[in-house]
C-alpha positions as CSV (number, residue, x, y, z in Angstrom):
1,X,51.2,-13.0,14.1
2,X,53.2,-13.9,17.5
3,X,56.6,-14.4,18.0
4,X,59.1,-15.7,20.0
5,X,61.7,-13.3,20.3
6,X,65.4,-14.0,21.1
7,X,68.1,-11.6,22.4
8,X,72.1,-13.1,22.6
9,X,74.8,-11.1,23.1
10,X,77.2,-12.1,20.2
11,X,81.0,-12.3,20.5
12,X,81.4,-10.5,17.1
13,X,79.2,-7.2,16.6
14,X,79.3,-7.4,13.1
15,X,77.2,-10.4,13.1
16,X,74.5,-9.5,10.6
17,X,76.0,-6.6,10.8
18,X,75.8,-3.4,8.4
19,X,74.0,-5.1,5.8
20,X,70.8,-3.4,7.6
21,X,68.8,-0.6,5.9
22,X,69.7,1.9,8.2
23,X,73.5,0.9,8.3
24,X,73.9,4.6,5.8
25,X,72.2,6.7,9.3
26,X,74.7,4.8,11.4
27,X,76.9,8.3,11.2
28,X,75.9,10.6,14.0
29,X,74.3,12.8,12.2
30,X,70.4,13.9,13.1
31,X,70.7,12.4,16.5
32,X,70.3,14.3,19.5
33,X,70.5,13.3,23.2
34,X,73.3,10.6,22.8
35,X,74.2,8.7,25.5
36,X,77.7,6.6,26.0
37,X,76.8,3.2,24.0
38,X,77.2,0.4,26.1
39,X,78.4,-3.3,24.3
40,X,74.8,-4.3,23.6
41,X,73.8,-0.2,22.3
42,X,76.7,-0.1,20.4
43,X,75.5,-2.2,17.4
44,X,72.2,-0.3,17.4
45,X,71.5,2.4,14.6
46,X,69.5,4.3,16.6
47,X,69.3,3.5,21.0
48,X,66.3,4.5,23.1
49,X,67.1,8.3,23.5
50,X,68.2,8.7,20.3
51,X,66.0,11.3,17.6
52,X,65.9,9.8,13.7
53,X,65.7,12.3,11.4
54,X,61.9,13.1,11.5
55,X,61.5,11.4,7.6
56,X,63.2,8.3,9.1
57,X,60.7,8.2,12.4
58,X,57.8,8.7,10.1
59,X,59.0,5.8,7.8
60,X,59.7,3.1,10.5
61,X,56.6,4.0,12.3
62,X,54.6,2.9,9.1
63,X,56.8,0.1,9.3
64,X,55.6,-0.9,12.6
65,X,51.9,-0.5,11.8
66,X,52.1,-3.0,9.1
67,X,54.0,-5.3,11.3
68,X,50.9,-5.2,13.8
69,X,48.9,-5.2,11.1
70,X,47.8,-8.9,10.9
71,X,46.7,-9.3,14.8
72,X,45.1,-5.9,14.5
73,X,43.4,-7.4,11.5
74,X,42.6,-10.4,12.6
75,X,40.8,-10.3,16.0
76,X,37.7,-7.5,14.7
77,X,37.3,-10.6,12.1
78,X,37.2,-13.4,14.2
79,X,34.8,-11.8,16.4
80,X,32.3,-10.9,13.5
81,X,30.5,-14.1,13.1
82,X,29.7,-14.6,17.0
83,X,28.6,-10.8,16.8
84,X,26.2,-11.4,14.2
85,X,28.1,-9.4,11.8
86,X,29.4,-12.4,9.0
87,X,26.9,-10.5,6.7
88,X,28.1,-7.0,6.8
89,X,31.5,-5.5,6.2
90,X,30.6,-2.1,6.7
91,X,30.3,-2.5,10.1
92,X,33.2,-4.9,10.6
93,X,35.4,-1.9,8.5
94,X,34.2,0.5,11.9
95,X,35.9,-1.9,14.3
96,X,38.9,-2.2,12.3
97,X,39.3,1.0,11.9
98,X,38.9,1.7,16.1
99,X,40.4,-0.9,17.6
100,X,43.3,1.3,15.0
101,X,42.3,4.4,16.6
102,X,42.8,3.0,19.9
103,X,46.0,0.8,20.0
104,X,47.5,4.7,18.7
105,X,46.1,5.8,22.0
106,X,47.3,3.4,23.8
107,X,50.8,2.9,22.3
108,X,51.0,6.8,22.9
109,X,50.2,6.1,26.6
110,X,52.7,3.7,27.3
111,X,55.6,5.2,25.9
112,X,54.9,8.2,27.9
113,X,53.6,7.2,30.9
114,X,54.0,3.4,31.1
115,X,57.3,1.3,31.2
116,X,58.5,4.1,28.2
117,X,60.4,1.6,26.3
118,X,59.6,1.4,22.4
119,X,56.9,-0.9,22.8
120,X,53.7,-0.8,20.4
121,X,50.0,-1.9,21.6
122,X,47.5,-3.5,19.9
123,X,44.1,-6.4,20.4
124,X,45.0,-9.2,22.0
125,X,44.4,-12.7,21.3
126,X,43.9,-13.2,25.3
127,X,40.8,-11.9,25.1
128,X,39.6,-13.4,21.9
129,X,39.0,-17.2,23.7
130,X,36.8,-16.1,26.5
131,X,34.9,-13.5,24.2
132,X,33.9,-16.4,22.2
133,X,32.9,-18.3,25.2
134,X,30.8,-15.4,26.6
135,X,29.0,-15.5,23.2
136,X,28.3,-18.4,22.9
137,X,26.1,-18.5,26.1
138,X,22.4,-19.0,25.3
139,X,21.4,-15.7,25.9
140,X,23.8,-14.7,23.0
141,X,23.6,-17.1,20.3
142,X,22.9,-15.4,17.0
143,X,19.7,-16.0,15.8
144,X,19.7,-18.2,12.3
145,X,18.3,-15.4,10.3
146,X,21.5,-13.3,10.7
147,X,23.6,-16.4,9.3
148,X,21.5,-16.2,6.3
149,X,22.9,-13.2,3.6
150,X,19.9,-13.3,1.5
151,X,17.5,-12.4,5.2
152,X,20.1,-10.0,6.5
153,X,19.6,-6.1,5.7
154,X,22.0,-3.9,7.8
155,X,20.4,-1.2,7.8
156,X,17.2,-2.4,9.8
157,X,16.9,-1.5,13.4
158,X,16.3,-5.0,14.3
159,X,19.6,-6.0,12.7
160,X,21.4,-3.0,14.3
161,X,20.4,-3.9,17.6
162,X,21.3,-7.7,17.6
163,X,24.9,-7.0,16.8
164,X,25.0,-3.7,19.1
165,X,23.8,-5.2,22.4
166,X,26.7,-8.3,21.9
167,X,29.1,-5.4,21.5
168,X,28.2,-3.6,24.3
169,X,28.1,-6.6,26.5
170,X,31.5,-7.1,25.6
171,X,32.2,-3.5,26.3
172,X,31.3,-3.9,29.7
173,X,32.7,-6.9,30.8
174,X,36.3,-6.0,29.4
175,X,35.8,-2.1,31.2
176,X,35.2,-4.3,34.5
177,X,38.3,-6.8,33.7
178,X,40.1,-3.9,33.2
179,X,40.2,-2.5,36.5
180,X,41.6,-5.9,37.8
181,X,44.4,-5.3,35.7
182,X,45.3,-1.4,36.7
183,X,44.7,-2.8,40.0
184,X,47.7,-5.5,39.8
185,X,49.5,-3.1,38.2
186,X,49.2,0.1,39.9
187,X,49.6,-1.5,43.5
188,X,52.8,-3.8,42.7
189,X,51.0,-7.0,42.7
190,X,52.4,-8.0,39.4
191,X,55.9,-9.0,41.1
192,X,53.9,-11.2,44.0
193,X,52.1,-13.1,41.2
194,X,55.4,-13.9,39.3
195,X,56.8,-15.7,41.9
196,X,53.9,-18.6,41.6
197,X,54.0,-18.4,37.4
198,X,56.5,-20.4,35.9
199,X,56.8,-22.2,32.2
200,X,54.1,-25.1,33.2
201,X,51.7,-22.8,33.8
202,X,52.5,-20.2,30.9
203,X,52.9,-22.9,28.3
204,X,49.0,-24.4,28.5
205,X,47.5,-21.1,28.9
206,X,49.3,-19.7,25.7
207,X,49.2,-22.8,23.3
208,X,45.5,-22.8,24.4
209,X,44.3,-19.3,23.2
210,X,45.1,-20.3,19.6
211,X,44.4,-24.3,19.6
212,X,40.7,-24.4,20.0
213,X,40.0,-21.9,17.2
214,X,41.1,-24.8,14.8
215,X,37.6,-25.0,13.7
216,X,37.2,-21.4,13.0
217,X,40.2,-21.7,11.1
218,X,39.6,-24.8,9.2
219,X,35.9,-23.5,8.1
220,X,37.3,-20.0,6.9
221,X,40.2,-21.7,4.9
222,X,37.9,-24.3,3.9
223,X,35.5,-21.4,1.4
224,X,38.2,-22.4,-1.2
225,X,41.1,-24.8,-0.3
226,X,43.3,-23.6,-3.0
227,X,43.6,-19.8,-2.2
228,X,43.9,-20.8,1.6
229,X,46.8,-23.2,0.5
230,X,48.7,-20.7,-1.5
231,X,48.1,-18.1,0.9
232,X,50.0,-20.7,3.3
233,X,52.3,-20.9,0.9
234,X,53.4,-17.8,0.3
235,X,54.1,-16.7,3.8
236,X,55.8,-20.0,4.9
237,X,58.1,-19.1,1.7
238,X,58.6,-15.4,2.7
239,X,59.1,-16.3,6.8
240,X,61.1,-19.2,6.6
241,X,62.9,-19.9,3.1
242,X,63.5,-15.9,1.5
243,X,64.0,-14.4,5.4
244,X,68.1,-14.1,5.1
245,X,67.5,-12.8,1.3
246,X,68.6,-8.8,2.0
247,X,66.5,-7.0,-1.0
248,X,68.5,-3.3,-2.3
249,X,66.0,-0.6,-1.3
250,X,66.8,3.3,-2.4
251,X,67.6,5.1,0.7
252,X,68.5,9.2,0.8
253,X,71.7,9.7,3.3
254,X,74.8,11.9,3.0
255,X,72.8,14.4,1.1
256,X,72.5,12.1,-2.1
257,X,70.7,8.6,-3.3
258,X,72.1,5.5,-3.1
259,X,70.8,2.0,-2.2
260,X,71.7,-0.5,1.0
261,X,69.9,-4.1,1.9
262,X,67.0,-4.6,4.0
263,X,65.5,-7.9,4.6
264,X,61.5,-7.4,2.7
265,X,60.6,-11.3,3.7
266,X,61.9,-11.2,7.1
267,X,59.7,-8.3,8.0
268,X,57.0,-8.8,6.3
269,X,56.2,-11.9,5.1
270,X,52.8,-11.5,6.5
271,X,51.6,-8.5,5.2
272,X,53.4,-9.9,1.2
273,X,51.4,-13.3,1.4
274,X,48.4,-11.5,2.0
275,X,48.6,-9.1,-0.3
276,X,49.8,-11.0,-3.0
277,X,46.6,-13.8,-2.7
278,X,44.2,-10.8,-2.6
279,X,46.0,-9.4,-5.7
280,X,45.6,-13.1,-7.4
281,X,41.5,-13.5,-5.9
282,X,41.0,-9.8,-7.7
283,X,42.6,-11.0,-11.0
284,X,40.0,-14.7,-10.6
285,X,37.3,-12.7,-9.6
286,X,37.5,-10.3,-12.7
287,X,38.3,-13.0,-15.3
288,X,35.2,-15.3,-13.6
289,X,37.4,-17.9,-12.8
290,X,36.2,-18.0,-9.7
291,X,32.0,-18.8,-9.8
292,X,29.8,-16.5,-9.7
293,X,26.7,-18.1,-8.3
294,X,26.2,-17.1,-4.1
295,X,26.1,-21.0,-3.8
296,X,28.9,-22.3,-5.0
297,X,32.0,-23.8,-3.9
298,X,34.7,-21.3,-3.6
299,X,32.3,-18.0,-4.6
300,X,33.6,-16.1,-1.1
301,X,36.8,-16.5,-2.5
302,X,35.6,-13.6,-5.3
303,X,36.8,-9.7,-4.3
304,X,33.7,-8.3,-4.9
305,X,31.3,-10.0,-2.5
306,X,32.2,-7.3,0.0
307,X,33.1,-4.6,-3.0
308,X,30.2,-2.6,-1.8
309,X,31.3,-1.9,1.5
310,X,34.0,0.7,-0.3
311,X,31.5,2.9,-2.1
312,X,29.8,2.8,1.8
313,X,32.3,3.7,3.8
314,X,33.0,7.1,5.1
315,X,36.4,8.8,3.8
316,X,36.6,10.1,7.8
317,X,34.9,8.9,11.0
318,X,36.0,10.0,13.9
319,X,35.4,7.0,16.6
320,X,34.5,7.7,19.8
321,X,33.2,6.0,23.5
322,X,29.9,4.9,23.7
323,X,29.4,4.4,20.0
324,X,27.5,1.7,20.0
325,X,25.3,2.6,23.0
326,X,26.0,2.1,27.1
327,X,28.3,-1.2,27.9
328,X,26.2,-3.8,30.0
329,X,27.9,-6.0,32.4
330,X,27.5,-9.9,33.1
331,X,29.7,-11.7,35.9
332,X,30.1,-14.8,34.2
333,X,32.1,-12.6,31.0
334,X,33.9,-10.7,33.8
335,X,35.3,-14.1,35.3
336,X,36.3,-15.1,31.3
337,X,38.1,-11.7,30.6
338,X,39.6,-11.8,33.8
339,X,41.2,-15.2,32.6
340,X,42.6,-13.6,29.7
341,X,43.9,-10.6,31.4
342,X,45.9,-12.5,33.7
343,X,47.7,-14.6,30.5
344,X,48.1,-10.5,28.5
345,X,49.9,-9.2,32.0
346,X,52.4,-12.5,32.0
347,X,53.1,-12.3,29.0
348,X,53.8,-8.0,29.0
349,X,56.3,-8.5,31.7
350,X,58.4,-11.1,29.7
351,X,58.4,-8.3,26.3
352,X,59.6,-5.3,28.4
353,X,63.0,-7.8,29.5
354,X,63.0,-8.7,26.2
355,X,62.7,-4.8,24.3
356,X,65.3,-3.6,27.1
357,X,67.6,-5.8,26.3
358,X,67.8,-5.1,22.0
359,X,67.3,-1.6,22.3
360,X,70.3,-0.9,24.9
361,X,68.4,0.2,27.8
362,X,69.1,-1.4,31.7
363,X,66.5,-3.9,32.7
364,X,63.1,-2.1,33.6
365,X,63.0,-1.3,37.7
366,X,60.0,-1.8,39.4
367,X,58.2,1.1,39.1
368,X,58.6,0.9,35.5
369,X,57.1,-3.0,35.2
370,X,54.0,-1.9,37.7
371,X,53.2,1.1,35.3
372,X,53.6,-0.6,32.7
373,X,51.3,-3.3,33.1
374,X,48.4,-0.1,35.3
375,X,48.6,1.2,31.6
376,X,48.1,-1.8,29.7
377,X,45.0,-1.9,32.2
378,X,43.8,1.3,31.5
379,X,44.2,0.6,27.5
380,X,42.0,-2.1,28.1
381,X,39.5,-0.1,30.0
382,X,40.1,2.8,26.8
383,X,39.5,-0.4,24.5
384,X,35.9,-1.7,26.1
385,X,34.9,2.7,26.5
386,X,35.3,2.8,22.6
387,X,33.7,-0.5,21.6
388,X,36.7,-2.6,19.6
389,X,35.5,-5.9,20.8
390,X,38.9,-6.6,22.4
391,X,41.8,-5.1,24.8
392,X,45.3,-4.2,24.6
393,X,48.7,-5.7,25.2
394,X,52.2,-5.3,24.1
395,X,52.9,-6.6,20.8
396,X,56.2,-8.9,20.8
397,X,56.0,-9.0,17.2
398,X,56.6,-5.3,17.3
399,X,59.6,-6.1,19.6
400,X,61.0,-8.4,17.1
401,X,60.9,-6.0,14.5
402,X,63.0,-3.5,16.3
403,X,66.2,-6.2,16.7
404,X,66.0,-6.6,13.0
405,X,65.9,-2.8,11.7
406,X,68.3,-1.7,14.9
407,X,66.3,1.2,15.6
408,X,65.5,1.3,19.6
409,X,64.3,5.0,19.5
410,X,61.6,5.8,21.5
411,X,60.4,8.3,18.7
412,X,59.8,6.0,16.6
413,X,56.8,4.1,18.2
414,X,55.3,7.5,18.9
415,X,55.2,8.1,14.9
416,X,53.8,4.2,14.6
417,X,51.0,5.7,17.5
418,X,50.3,8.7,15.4
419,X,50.2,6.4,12.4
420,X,47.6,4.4,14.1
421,X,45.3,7.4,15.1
422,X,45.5,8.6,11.6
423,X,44.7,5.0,10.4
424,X,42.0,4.8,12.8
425,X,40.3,8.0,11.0
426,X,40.2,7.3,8.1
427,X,37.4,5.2,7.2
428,X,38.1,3.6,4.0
429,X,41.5,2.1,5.6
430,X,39.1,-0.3,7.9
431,X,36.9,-0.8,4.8
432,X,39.7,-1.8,2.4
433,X,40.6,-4.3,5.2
434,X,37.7,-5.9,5.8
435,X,37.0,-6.7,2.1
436,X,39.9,-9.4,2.6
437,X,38.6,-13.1,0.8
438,X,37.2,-15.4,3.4
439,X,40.0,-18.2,2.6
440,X,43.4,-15.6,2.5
441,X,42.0,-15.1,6.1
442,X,41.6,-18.4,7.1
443,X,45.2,-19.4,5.2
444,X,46.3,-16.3,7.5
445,X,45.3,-18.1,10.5
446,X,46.0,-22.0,10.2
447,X,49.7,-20.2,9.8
448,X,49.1,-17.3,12.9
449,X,47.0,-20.0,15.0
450,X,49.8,-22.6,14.3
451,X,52.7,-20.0,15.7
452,X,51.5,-19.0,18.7
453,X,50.2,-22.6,20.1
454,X,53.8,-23.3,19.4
455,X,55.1,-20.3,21.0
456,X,53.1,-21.3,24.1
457,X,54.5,-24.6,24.0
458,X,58.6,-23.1,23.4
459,X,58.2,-21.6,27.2
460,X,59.1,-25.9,28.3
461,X,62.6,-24.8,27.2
462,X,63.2,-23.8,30.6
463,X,61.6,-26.6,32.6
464,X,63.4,-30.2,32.6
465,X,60.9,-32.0,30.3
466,X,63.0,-35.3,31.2
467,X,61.2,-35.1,34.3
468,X,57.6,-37.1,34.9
469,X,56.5,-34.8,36.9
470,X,56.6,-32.0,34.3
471,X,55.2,-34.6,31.1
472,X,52.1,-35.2,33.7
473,X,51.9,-31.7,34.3
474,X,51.7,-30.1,30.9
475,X,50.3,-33.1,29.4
476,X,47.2,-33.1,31.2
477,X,46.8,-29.6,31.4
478,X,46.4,-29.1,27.8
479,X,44.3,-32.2,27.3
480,X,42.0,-31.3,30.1
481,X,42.1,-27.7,28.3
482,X,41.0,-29.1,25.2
483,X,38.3,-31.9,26.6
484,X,36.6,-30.0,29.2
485,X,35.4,-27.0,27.2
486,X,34.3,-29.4,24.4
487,X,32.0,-31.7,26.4
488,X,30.3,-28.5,27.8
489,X,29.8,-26.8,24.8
490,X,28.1,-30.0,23.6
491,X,26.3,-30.5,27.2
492,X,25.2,-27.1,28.3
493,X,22.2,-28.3,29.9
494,X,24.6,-30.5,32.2
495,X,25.8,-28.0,34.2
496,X,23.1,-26.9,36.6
497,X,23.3,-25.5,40.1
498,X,19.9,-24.2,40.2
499,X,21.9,-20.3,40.2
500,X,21.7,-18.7,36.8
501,X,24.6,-16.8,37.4
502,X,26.3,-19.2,38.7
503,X,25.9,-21.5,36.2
504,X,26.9,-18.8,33.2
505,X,29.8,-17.9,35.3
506,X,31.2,-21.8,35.1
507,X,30.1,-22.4,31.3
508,X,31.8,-19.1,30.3
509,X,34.9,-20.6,32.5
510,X,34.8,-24.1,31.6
511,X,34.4,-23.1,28.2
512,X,38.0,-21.5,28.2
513,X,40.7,-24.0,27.3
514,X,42.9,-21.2,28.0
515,X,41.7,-20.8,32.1
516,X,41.1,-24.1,32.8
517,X,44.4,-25.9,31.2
518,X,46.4,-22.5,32.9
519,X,44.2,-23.3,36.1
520,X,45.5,-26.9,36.6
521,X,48.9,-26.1,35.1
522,X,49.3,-23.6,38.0
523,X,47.7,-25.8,40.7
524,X,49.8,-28.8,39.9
525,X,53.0,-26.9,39.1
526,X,52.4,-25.4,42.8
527,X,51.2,-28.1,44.8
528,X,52.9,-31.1,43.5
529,X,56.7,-31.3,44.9
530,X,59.3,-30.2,42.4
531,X,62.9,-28.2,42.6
532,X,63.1,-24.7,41.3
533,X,65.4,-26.2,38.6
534,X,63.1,-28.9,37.8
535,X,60.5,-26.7,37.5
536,X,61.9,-23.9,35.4
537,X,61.5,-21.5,37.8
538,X,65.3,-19.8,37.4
539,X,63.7,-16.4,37.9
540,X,65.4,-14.1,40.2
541,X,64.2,-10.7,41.7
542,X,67.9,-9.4,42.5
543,X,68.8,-5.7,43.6
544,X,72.1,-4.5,42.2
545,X,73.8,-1.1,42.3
546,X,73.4,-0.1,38.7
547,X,77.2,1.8,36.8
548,X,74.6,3.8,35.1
549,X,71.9,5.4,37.3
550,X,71.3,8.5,35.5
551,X,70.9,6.3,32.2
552,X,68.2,4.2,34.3
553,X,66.7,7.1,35.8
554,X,66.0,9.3,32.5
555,X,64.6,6.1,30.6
556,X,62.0,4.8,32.5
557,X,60.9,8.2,34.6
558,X,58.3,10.1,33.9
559,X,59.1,12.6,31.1
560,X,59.3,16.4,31.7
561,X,60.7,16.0,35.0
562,X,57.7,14.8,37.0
563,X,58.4,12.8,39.7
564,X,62.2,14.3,39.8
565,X,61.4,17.8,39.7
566,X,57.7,17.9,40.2
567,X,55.5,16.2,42.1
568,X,58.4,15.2,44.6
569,X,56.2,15.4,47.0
570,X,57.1,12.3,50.1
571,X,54.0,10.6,49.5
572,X,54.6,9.6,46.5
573,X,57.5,7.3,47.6
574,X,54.3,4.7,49.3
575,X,53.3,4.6,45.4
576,X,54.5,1.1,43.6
577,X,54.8,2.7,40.2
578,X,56.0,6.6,41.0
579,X,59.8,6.7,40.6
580,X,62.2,7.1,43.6
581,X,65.5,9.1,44.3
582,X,68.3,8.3,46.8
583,X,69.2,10.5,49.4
584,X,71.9,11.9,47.7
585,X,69.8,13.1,44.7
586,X,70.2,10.3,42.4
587,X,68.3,8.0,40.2
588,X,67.4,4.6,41.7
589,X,70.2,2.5,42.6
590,X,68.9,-0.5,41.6
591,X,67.5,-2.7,39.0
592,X,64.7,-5.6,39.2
593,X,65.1,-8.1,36.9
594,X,62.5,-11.0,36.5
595,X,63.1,-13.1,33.3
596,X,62.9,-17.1,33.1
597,X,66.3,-18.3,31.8
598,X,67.9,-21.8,31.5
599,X,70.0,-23.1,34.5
600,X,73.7,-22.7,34.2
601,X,75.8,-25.1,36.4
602,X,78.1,-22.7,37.1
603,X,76.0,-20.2,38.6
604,X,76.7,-17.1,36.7
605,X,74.2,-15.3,34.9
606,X,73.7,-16.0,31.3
607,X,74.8,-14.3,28.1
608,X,71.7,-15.5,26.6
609,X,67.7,-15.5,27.4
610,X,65.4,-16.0,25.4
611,X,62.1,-14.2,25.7
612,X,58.5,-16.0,24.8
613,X,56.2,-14.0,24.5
614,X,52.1,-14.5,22.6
């Protein structure tokens, strides 16, 4: 689930203060590398170049798998019944289990060799829209014999082969995508585009990746209404009523046991509904409360309708690229993805501000932004090579959590990457997964579908909604985002050029809520006469001379002294996204910072942004 993160700079440090879990490592000790602590890194645990005992990285990196857990969950299972694969876990268990293997890969790159802050990577709900629309083209409509469980055998070749060449289509369209992105990236496009982005642009294109999969939603949740509603329930209790209750956990510190507070609901309120409606569906199943005949109401609620897949699965499987044969390529799914990567790169620039800023590091340069998005690109490309279905973004979620546990260490997201490899092996993890009732999935995304429209539509904080021109703006981007695609799913046959391409190329578009209500958000927003104010569009790109070069300089380079000491060759200074020295030797001087903040009247920057982010 999505989240809009928020990052003030309190008058009194103590504020929430050492009530944390981690307040007993707060003592020095097992740290190496310190750096001065500035205001902001002073009330961390743990900063960016700190080391964690290596029991405490391994801990907190488990910690931020299961926070990622629900998207990483989520998208393989949306995407299963439009693959053909409604009917068979097993199979749904392998792409958990590598889009796992892969978001450790790519969270692995990025700390490394991307914008290196803490960030963790994982499937994106970007992509999960025009996916859907691709696949739903003619051409790739399931046939009705794999929506029937009684005609589907998995093991056939015929059934094999359905599902595959879907998967491989999407394979190759998200490779080609891809390369658009590393492209922005990599050349230093990403700063051009910003300047023509703002809030009534972001706000359609984000509320619209979650608002047309209502139905999807309402049919899962629908298998059994009262499991869905308790599964509701139970996070809304955890997330929003229990999140300030502090829970006493045993922690080991000083050489002896003793126990400090951490905040269970706050972190995890996810991951405890869940769990806790499976638990209760198990317990029904076994005491045949639940039916037990394949056609009745509420029988996909029972735990062992998919208890087979268990007993299938492999304990390891290793996944690797090209499993499910050689990607295929369409243009009209390009164009779709394309869509979607566009919406992932906005939304990864606004989470690096936003991690910087809670884990006491100086706002990203440049360089470090361009990377950062060329990697996100080439985890995408990684993503489509290995056959998950789906790409890869930052996860703000992830972001979130590390304001709340005060741990900025970069070592710790490299244990939650290693976590995710191992994950990612081992094949019963994906099967245990995907044996998940129908209706605590679709309880989990009325509440996850529900968050992120509304975190799309939080970015209008920073435009002047009193304005008419905004109301028209937004308001008929979002409507036409929701209208359009609807008449042409129910009208395919309208839309004829007499060019097959063409014409899949516009249905997978039009198709999109998420293009065509960001499309005319961005057309209007930068055609129809507005003020930067009125707009929302309080971004600045300002160069400052940093106190704290060196700081800047050994955070976002790349690590063992590449670029600084190797590789300092002077070509690499014509390179958007290789780091640069001064004349005199020293880090870069400056600092870009691109965030969109609310207009102060005074002029003078703000002691609070607030970070939006899908």
């Amino acid at each position: 689930m999505n989240s809009a993160i928020t990052s003030c700079e309190h008058p009194n440090p103590s504020q929430r203060g050492d009530d944390g879990m981690l307040s007993a490592h707060n003592d020095g000790q097992g740290k190496k590398n310190s750096q001065p602590r500035s205001p902001r890194s002073s009330q961390l645990a743990y900063a960016i170049l700190d080391t964690p005992p290596w029991y405490l990285c391994i801990f907190l990196g488990i910690q931020h798998f299961l926070t990622a857990l629900g998207g990483l969950v989520a998208v393989p299972l949306i995407l299963a019944k439009d693959l053909c694969l409604q009917h068979d876990p097993l199979t749904q268990s392998y792409l958990i289990s590598t889009i796992f293997f892969v978001s450790g890969m790519c969270t692995l790159l990025q700390v490394f060799f991307g914008v290196r802050l803490p960030i963790l990577q994982g499937g994106t709900f970007g992509f999960v829209a025009p996916s859907l629309a691709m696949l739903s083209l003619p051409d790739w409509r399931c046939p009705e014999w794999t929506l029937n469980a009684s005609q589907v055998n998995i093991s056939s070749p015929e059934f094999t082969e359905e599902w595959q060449k879907r998967i491989r289509e999407l394979q190759g369209v998200i490779m080609v995508a891809s390369c658009v992105q590393m492209l922005v990236g990599f050349s230093g496009l990403i700063g051009f585009l910003m300047r023509f982005i703002g809030p009534l642009t972001i706000a359609p294109t984000i509320s619209l990746v979650a608002l047309p999969l209502f139905d999807s939603a309402g049919n899962d949740a629908g298998v059994h209404w009262g499991i869905s509603a308790m599964t509701i329930f139970l996070i809304v209790l955890f997330s929003q009523y229990l999140k300030n209750i502090a829970v006493p956990v045993p922690i080991y510190g000083r050489k002896k046991c003793h126990t400090s507070k951490f905040y269970l609901f706050q972190v995890f309120p996810v991951l405890l509904g869940l769990c806790i409606a499976w638990f209760l569906c198990f317990v029904f199943t076994v005491t045949n409360i639940f039916p037990s005949a394949p056609t009745a109401y509420g029988y996909l609620a029972r735990t062992d309708t998919k208890g087979n897949v268990l007993s299938q699965a492999p304990w390891f499987r290793f996944p690797y690229p090209g499993q499910w044969g050689l990607p295929t390529v369409s243009l009209a799914g390009v164009f779709g993805i394309i869509a979607g990567v566009i919406s992932s790169m906005v939304e990864s620039v606004g989470d690096y501000y936003a991690c910087a800023r809670l884990v006491g590091a100086p706002p990203p340069p440049k360089h470090a932004i361009n990377r950062g998005i060329g990697i996100e690109g080439l985890g995408c490309l990684l993503a489509g090579a290995w056959g998950t279905g789906n790409g890869t973004t930052s996860y703000s979620e992830n972001v979130g959590a590390l304001g709340i546990t005060r741990v900025g260490s970069r070592m710790v997201i490299v244990a939650a990457g290693c976590v995710l490899l191992l994950m990612g092996v081992f094949g019963k993890i994906g099967a245990v997964f995907a044996t998940i009732p129908t209706p605590v999935i679709g309880g989990l995304y009325l509440v996850m579908f529900g968050v992120i429209s509304a975190v799309g539509i939080s970015n209008l904080q920073y435009a002047d909604m009193n304005s008419s021109r905004n109301i028209f703006v937004f308001g008929f981007s979002i409507y036409c985002g929701l209208a359009i695609p609807n008449w042409v799913n129910k009208n395919p046959d309208k839309l004829q050029t007499g060019i097959l391409q063409l014409d899949q190329v516009l249905q997978v578009l039009l198709t999109t809520g998420m293009f065509v209500g960001g499309f005319l958000g961005f057309l209007l927003d930068n055609t129809i006469p507005g003020s930067l104010e009125e707009r929302g569009l309080l971004s600045w790109n300002q160069i400052q001379e940093s106190e704290d070069t060196t700081k800047v300089s050994e955070i976002y380079n790349f690590p063992c002294g590449i670029g600084t000491k190797f590789c300092t060759s002077s070509c690499t200074r014509y390179l958007p996204f290789w780091p640069r020295l001064e004349h005199g030797g020293k880090g870069e001087m400056g600092v870009s910072q691109l965030t969109l903040v609310s207009q102060i009247s005074s002029g003078k920057h703000p002691k609070c942004a607030t970070e939006t982010k899908m």
